[in-house]
C-alpha positions as CSV (number, residue, x, y, z in Angstrom):
1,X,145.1,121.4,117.7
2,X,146.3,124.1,120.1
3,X,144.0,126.9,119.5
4,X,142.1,127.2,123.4
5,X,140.5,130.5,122.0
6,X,139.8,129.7,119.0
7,X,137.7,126.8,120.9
8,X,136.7,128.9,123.8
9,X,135.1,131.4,121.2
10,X,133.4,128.5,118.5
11,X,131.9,126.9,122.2
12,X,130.1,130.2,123.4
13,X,128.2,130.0,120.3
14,X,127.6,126.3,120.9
15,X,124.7,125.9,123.3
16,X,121.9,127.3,121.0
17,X,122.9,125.3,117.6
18,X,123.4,122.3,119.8
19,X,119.6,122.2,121.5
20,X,118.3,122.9,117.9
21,X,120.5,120.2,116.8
22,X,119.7,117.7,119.0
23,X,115.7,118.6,119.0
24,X,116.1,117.1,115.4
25,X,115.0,113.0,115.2
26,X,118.5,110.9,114.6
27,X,119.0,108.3,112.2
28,X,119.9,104.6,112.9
29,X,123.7,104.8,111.3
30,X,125.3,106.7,108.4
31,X,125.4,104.8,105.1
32,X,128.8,103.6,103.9
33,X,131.3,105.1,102.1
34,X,134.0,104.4,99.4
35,X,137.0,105.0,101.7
36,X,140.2,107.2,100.9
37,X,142.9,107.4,98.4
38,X,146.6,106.5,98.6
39,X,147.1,109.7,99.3
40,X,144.7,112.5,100.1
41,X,143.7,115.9,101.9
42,X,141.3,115.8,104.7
43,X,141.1,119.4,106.7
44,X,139.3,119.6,109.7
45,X,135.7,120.3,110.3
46,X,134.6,122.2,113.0
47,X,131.4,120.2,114.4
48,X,129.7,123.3,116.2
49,X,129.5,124.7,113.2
50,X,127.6,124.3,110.0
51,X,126.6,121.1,108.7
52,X,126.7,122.2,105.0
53,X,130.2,123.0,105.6
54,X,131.2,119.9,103.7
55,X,129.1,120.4,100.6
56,X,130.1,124.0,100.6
57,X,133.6,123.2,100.5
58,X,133.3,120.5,98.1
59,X,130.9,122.5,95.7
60,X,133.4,125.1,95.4
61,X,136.6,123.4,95.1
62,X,135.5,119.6,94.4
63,X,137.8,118.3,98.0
64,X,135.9,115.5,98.5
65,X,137.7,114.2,102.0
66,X,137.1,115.5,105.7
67,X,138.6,115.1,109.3
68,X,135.5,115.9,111.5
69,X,136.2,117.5,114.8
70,X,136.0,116.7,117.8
71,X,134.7,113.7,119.4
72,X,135.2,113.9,123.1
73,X,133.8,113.1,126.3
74,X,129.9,114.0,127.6
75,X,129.3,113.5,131.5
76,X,132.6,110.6,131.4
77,X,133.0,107.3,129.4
78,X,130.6,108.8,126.7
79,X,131.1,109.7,123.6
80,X,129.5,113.0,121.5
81,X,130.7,115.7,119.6
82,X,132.5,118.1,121.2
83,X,130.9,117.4,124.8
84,X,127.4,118.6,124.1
85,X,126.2,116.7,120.6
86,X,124.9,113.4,120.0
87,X,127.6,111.5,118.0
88,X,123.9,110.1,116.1
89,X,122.6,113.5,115.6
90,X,120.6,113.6,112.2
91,X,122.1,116.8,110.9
92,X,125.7,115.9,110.9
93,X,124.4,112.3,109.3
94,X,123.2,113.2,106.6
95,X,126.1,115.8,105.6
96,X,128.1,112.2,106.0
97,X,125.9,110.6,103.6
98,X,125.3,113.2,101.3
99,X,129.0,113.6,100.8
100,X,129.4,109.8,100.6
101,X,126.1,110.2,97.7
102,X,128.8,111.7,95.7
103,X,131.7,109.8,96.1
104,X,134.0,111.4,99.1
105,X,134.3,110.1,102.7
106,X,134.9,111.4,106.2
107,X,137.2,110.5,109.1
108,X,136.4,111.6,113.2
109,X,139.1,113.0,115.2
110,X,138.9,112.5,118.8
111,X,140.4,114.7,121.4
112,X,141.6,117.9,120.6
113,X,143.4,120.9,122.5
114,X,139.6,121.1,124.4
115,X,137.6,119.5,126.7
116,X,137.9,115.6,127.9
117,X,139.5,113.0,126.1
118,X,138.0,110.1,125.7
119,X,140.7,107.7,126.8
120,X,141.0,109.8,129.8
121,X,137.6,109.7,130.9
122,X,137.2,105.9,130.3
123,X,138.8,104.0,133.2
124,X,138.8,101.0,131.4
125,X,139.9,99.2,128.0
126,X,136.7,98.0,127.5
127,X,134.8,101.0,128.5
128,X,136.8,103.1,126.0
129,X,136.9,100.2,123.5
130,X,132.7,100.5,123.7
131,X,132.9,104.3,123.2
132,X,135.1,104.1,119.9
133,X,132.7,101.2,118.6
134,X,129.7,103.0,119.0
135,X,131.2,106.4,117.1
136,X,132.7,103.8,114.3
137,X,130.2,102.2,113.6
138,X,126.8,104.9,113.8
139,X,129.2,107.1,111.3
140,X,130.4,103.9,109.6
141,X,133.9,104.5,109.4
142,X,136.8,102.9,108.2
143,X,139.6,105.7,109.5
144,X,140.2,107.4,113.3
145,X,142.3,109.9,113.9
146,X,143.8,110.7,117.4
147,X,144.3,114.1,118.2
148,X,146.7,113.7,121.2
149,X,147.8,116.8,122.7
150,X,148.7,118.7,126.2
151,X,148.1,117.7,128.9
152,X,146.3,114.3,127.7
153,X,149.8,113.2,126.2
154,X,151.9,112.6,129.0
155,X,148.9,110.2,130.3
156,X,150.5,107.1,130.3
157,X,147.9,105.2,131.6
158,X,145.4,106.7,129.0
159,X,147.7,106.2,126.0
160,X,147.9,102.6,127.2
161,X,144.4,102.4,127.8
162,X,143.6,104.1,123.7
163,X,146.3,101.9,122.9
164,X,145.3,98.7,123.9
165,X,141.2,99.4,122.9
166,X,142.2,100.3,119.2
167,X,144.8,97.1,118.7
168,X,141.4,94.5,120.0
169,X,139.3,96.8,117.4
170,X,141.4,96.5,114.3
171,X,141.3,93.0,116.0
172,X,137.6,92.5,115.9
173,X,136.8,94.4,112.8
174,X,139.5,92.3,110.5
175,X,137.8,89.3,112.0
176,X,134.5,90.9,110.5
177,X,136.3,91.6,107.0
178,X,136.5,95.5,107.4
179,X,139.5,97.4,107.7
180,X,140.0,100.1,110.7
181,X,142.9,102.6,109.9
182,X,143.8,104.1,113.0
183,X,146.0,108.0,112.6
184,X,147.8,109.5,115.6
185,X,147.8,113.2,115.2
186,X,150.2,114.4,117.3
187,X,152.1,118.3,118.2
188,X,155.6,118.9,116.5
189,X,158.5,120.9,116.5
190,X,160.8,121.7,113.4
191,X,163.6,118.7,114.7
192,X,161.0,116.0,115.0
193,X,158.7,114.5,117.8
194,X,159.2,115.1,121.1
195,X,159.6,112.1,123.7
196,X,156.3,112.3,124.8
197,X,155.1,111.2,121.5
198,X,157.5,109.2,120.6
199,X,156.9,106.8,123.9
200,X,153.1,107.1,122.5
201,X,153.9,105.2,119.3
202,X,155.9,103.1,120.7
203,X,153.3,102.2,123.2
204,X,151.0,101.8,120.3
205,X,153.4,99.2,118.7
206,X,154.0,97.1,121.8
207,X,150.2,97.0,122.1
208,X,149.7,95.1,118.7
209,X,148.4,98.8,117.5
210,X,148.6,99.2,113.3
211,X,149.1,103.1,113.3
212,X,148.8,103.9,109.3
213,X,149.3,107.6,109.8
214,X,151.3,109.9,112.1
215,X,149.6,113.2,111.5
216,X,152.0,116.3,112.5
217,X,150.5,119.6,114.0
218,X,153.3,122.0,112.0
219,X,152.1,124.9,113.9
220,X,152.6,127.4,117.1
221,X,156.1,126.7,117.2
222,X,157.2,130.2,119.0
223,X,160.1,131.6,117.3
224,X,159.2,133.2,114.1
225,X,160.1,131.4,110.7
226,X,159.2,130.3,108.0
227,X,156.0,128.0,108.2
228,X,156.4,126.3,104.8
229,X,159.7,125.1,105.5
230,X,159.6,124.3,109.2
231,X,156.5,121.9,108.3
232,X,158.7,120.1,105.3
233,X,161.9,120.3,108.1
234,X,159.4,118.3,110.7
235,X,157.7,116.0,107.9
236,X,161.8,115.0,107.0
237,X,162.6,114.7,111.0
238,X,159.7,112.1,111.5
239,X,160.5,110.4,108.3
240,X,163.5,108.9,110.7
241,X,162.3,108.8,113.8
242,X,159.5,106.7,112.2
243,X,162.4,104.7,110.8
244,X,163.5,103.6,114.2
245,X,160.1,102.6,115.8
246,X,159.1,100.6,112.7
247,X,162.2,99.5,111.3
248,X,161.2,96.8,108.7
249,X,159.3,99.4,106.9
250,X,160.7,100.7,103.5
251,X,161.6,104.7,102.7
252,X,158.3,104.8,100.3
253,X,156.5,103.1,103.5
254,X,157.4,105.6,106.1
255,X,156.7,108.4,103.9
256,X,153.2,106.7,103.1
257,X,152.6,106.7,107.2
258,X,152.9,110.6,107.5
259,X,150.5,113.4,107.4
260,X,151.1,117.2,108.1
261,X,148.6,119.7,109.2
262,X,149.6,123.4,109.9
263,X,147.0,126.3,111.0
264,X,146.7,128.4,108.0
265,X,147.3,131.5,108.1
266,X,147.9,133.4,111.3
267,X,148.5,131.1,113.9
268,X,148.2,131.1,117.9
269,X,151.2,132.5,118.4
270,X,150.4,135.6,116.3
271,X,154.4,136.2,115.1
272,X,153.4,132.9,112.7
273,X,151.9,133.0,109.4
274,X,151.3,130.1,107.5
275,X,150.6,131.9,103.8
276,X,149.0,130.6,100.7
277,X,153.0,130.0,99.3
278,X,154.0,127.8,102.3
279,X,150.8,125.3,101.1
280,X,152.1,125.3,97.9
281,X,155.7,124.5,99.1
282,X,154.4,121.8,101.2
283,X,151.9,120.0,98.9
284,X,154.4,120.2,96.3
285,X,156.9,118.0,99.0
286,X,154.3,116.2,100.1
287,X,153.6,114.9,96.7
288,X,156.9,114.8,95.9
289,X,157.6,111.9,98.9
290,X,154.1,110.1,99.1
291,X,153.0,111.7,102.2
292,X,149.5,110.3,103.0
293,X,147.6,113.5,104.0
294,X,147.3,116.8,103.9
295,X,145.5,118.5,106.3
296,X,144.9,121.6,107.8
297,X,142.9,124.2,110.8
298,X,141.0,125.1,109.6
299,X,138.4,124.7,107.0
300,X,136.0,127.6,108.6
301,X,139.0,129.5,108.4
302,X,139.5,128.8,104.9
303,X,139.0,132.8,103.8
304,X,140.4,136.1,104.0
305,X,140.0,138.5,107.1
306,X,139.2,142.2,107.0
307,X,142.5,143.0,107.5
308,X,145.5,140.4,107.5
309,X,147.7,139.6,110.8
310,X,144.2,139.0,112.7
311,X,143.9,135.8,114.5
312,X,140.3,134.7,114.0
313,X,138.0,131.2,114.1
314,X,136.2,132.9,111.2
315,X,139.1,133.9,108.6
316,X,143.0,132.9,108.3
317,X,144.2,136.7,108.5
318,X,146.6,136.0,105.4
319,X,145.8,137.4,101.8
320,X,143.9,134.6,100.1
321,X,141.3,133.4,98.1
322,X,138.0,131.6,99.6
323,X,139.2,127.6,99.7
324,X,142.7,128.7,98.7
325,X,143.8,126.3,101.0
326,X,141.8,123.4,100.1
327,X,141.7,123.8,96.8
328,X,146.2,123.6,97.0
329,X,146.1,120.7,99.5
330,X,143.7,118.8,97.2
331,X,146.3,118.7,94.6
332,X,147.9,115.6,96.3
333,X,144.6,113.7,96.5
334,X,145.0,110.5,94.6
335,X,148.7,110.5,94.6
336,X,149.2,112.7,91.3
337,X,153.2,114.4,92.5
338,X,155.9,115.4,90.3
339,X,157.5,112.1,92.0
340,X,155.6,109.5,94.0
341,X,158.8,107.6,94.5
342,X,161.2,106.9,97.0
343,X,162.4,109.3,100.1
344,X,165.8,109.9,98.4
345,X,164.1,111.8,95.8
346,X,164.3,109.5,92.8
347,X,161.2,108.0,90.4
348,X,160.2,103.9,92.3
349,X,159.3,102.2,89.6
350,X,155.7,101.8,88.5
351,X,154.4,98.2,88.0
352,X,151.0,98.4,88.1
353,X,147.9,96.1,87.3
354,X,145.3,97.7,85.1
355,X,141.6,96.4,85.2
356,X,138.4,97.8,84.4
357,X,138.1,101.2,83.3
358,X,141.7,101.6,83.0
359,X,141.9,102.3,86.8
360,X,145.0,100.5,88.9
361,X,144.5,97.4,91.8
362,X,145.4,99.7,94.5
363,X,145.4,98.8,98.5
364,X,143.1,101.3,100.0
365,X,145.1,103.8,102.3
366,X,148.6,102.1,101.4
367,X,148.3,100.4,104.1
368,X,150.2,97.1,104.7
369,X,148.1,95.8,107.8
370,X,146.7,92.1,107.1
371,X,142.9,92.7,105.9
372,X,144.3,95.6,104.1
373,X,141.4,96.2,101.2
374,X,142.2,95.8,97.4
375,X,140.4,97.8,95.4
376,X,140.0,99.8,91.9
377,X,141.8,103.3,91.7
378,X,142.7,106.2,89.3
379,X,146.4,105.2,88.1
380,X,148.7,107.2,90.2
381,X,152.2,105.8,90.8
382,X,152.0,105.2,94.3
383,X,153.4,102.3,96.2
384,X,149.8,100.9,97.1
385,X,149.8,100.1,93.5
386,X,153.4,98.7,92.7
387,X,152.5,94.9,92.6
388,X,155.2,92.2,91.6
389,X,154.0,88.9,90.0
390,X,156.2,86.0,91.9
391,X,157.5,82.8,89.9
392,X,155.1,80.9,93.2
393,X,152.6,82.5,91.6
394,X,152.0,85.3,94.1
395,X,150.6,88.4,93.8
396,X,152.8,91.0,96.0
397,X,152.2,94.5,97.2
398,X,153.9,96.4,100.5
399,X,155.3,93.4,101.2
400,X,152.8,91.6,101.3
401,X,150.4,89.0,99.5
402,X,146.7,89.7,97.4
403,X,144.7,87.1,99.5
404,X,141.0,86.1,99.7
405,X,139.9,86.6,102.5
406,X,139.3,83.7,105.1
407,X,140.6,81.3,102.1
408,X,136.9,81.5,100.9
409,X,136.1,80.3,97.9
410,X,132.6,81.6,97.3
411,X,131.2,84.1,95.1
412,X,131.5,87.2,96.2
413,X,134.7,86.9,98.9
414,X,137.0,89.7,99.0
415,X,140.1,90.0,97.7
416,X,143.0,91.8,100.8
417,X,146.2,92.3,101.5
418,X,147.9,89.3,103.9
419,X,150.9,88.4,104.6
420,X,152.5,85.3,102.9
421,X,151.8,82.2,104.6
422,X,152.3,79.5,101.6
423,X,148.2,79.3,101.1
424,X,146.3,78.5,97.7
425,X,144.6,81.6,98.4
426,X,147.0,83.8,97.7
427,X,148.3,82.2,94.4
428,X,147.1,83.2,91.4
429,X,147.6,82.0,87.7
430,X,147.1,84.3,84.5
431,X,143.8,82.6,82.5
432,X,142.0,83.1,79.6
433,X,140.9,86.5,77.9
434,X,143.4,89.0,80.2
435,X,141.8,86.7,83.8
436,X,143.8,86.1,86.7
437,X,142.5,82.7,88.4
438,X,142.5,82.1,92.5
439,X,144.4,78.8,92.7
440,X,142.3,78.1,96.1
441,X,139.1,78.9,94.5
442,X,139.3,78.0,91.1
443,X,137.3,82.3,90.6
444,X,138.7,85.0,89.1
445,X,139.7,88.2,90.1
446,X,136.5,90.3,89.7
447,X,135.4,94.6,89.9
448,X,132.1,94.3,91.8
449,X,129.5,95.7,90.3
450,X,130.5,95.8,87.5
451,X,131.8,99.2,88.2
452,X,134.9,101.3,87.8
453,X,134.3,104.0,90.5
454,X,137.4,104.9,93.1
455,X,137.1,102.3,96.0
456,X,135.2,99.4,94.1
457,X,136.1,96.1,96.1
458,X,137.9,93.4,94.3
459,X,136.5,90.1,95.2
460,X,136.5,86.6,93.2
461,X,133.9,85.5,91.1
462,X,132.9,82.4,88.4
463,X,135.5,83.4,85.3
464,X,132.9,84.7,82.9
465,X,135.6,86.5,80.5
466,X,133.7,89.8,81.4
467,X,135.5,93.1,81.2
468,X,135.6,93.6,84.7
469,X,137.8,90.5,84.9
470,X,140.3,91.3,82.5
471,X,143.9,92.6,84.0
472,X,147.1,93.9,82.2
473,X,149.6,92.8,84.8
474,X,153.7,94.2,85.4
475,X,155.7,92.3,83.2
């Protein structure tokens, strides 16, 4: 994000919390977590501050998802937060898990408007492809984000570099049956990316790179206007450049790969005020085009000043209420929108499969990368859960096919999203009692557990005509 001072002030206060920090004992690895949404909010956490920032936030307004800022680099190809904290450090564990106890997640951000990026201070692929493994898997994540900014973004070797590290771990990890979404946050104007970004993603394509979200900083444009709709004129702008990088992707797609994070309130350039009316004009577009996320900077500066137009790491300097913010970015969070259809404005049908619990067979994250998990979400009209039944017998989704994974047939093996390639896997036959039989496998289609909770894994399983394997499929 571009807020030097805001840093430069949040790092002076840095070097006592961090020693007392890091005098604490740190745990192995942070338990897992149940993933994200369809569509979600995720403001950013500012790492050298409070650990019970999360369950503040959450206990007040019930946002349950996080981008936690900043991982960078310590003394080169090294990974920690925010230069000076161990990425293992126990007090920013067990905020992770805590918030995981009670069903939300987190994502990590690396880079930032401060300090060294990661792929820049990594000289190799495999250096930097080390450094993101580590942070991965100690916080046990299943979504990055990129925060690629400045300077660091017209590194070509360095976005080649991140690039190329991030395609051979979606690589490794689908090989391992997790999923690794990988978000680009990048800056913005009104009219779309500039070159420099664009040349990123494109980069990020030729590499083999999945990108699932292209995060836009709406913020410290220079001119004044108005925020609100400068952030919904960007969000429409990318929408089509988007269009021409990945051009077999549908409308509903390419809305589904966007995110859009202003500053609230009074922003580095101090003529700029994102109010509490702007978030509500852009959650209500957000929702109304499937946008993935909505994030913003801050969530410490989720409050009111003393007096508004002051430009503060502490407060927005716009009238509002504590967590206004969150609590009107949280709306989209599990797709609910006044229209979750396509970008030209009008309802996509809804042809969902209902299973245990009432809740929908949804692709976690709408994404429509091979591996892509299948799980049990709240009903919300999104297109991770319009599935078509095919006359072959298939099962389809994004474009693409519900699959076990590896073509196993055991107990237990997880259900994905694959491409179509002709397989028994991926064909599936309506049973007994409401079942829906793997051809390749003979199993059904089974809620582990049993359980109904957001994020519960489908996988197959002996056909027992249990409630967790009865579906009500599209017609």
């Amino acid at each position: 994000m571009p807020r030097p001072r805001l840093k430069a002030l949040a790092a002076a206060a840095i070097p006592v919390a961090g020693l007392l920090l890091n005098a604490s004992p740190a745990a192995a690895a942070a338990t897992s977590g149940p993933g994200f949404p369809a569509h979600f909010a995720a403001p950013y956490v500012e790492t050298w501050g409070s650990t019970s920032a999360m369950a503040n936030a959450k206990a007040a307004t019930g946002l349950k998802y996080y981008s936690l800022a900043f991982v960078i680099s310590k003394n080169g190809c090294s990974a920690s937060w925010n230069g000076d904290t161990s990425i293992s450090d126990s007090g920013w564990l067990n905020a992770i898990n805590s918030l995981r106890s009670s069903g939300g997640d987190v994502l990590a951000s690396f880079g930032g408007a401060a300090g060294v990026e990661l792929g820049q201070a990594c000289g190799s692929v495999s250096g930097l492809q080390a450094q993101y493994k580590k942070v991965i898997d100690t916080l046990n994540l299943t979504r990055i984000d990129l925060d690629i900014e400045g300077s660091t973004l017209d590194d070509t070797g360095a976005n080649d570099r991140r690039n190329q590290a991030l395609a051979a771990l979606q690589k490794e990890y689908a090989a391992a049956g997790k999923h690794l979404a990988v978000d680009y946050t990048l800056p913005v104007d009104p009219t779309g990316l500039p070159s420099d970004g664009l040349s990123l993603l494109k980069n990020a394509k030729q590499r083999g790179l999945d990108v699932d979200v292209v995060n836009i900083m709406t913020m410290d444009y220079g001119p004044s206007m108005d925020m609100g709709q400068a952030a919904i004129k960007a969000a429409t702008a990318l929408h089509d450049q988007l269009g021409k990088i990945w051009t077999t992707k549908s409308s509903d797609q390419l809305w589904a790969m966007e995110g859009n994070t202003p500053m609230i309130g009074v922003n580095d350039a101090k003529n700029e005020v994102f109010s509490t009316a702007n978030a509500t004009a852009l959650e209500s577009f957000a929702a109304s085009k499937g946008i993935k996320e909505l994030a913003f900077w801050s969530l410490g500066r989720d409050k009111a000043c003393a007096s508004n137009g002051t430009l503060s790491d502490t407060c927005s300097g716009t009238s509002q209420s504590s967590y206004q913010f969150a609590r009107t970015f949280n709306g989209i969070t599990g797709g609910s929108g006044s229209n979750p259809g396509g970008g030209d404005g009008t309802p996509s049908p809804v042809n969902t499969i209902k299973g245990y619990g009432g809740k929908c067979v949804d692709v976690a994250g709408a994404s429509s990368a091979d591996g892509a998990a299948v799980q049990l979400y709240d009903c919300n009209g999104s297109s991770a859960q319009k599935w078509t039944i095919g006359a072959d017998g298939t099962v389809k989704a994004l474009g693409k096919c519900l699959d076990v994974a590896y073509a196993a047939k055991s107990n237990g093996s997880k259900a994905q999203l694959y491409k179509c390639t002709g397989l028994a896997a991926e064909k599936w036959t309506p049973g007994a009692n409401g079942s829906l039989v793997n051809a390749g496998s003979g199993r059904c289609l089974d809620a582990t557990g049993p359980s109904s909770a957001n994020g519960t894994r489908l996988q197959i399983w002996d056909c027992a005509g249990s409630a967790n394997q009865k579906w009500t499929l599209p017609s």
